[in-house]
C-alpha positions, 0 to 999 in steps of 0.5 A: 232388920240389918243384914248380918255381916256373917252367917253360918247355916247349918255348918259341919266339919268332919275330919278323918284321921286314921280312918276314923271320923272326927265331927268337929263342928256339927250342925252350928247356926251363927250370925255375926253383927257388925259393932258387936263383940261375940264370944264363943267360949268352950274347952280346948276341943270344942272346936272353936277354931276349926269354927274360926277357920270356917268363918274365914274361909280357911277351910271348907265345910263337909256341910252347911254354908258360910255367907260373908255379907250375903256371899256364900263363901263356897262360891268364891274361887280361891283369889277371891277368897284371898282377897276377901282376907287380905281386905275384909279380915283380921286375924288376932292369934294367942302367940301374938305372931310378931316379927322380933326384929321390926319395930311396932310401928314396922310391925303393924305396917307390914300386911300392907307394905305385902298388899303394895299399899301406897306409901302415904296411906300405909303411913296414915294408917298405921299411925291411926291403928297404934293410936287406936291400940294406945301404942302411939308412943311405942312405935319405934319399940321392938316387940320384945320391948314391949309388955304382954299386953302391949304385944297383944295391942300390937298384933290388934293393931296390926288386924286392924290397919286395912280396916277390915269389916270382920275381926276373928281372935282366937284364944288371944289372952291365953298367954296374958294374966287376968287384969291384962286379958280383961283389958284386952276383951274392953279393948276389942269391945271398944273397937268392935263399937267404935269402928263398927267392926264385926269382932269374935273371939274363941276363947276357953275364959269364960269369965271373959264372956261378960264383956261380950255383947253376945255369948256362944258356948260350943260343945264337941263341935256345937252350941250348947247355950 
């Protein structure tokens, strides 16, 4: 059996705020296919991205583990786990996070411009994630050019262009009508398959979780399926 790309055991969040404690997350058991789109559904709340942000390694659990391709994520100094980011993770947010006065082509190219990419390759990759998105010929177009969901394409684009092994998307069609944000679960399902690309979506949609190849519902902090 293949080893998950992701796993959390056990997992807990407990944040203190005013001197009361808040559990967002508690006592969550997760495992994270490579091709294989995962949806975490739940209310604003529920804790869906504290969860996010455990699986990336942008926050630290109060218990449990987070093993990234069988390394546990609290073993990882704080350069590592930078890296670990900047090379095996793409982030896709609801507000898109776009630079309005690049290009989409610019846009998608800068993460590896900053990780001092050589020139070459970040031109091949770059090209090949907007072809991937269907943006190829939107590439000299500011993303105020662009429609909502040519926008969220874009910022897909840019999650993938250093090939990661794991996307984390959180709530991105929360600004997108329905038609547009299905097209965007497809979308995230077709490259999950395609690029054999670990992908999980928090999302507050459930009827976006029929795309999904695996459903997780959380619930003040955990699993309720």
């Amino acid at each position: 059996m293949t080893e998950p790309l992701v796993s959390a055991r056990k997992l807990g969040r407990i944040f203190t705020l005013g001197g009361e404690k808040i559990r967002a997350v508690h006592d969550v058991d997760l495992d994270v296919d490579s091709g294989r789109l995962l949806v975490i559904t739940g209310r604003s709340g529920s804790g869906k991205t504290t969860l996010l942000n455990l699986l990336a390694g942008l926050d630290t659990p109060t218990s449990g583990t987070v093993y990234f391709q069988g390394e546990d994520l609290s073993k990882l100094s704080e350069w590592e786990l930078t890296q670990l980011r900047r090379r095996q993770i793409g982030f896709v947010f609801q507000s898109f996070g776009l630079l309005p006065l690049l290009s989409a082509y610019e846009n998608v190219e800068l993460p590896l411009r900053i990780g001092e990419w050589d020139m070459t390759e970040r031109h091949e990759r770059t090209e090949e994630s907007l072809e991937l998105v269907g943006l190829a010929d939107r590439a000299r177009h500011r993303p105020y050019e662009l429609s909502g969901g040519e926008q969220q394409r874009l910022a897909i684009a840019r999650a993938l262009v250093h090939r990661p092994s794991l996307i984390l998307a959180d709530e991105p069609t929360g600004e997108l009508d329905l038609a547009t944000g299905k097209a965007i679960f497809t979308l995230l399902k077709e490259i999950a398959t395609k690029e054999n690309v670990g992908v999980v979506v928090a999302t507050h949609d459930v009827a976006m979780a029929e795309i999904a190849d695996v459903t997780r519902q959380l619930s003040d902090g955990t699993f309720v399926d």
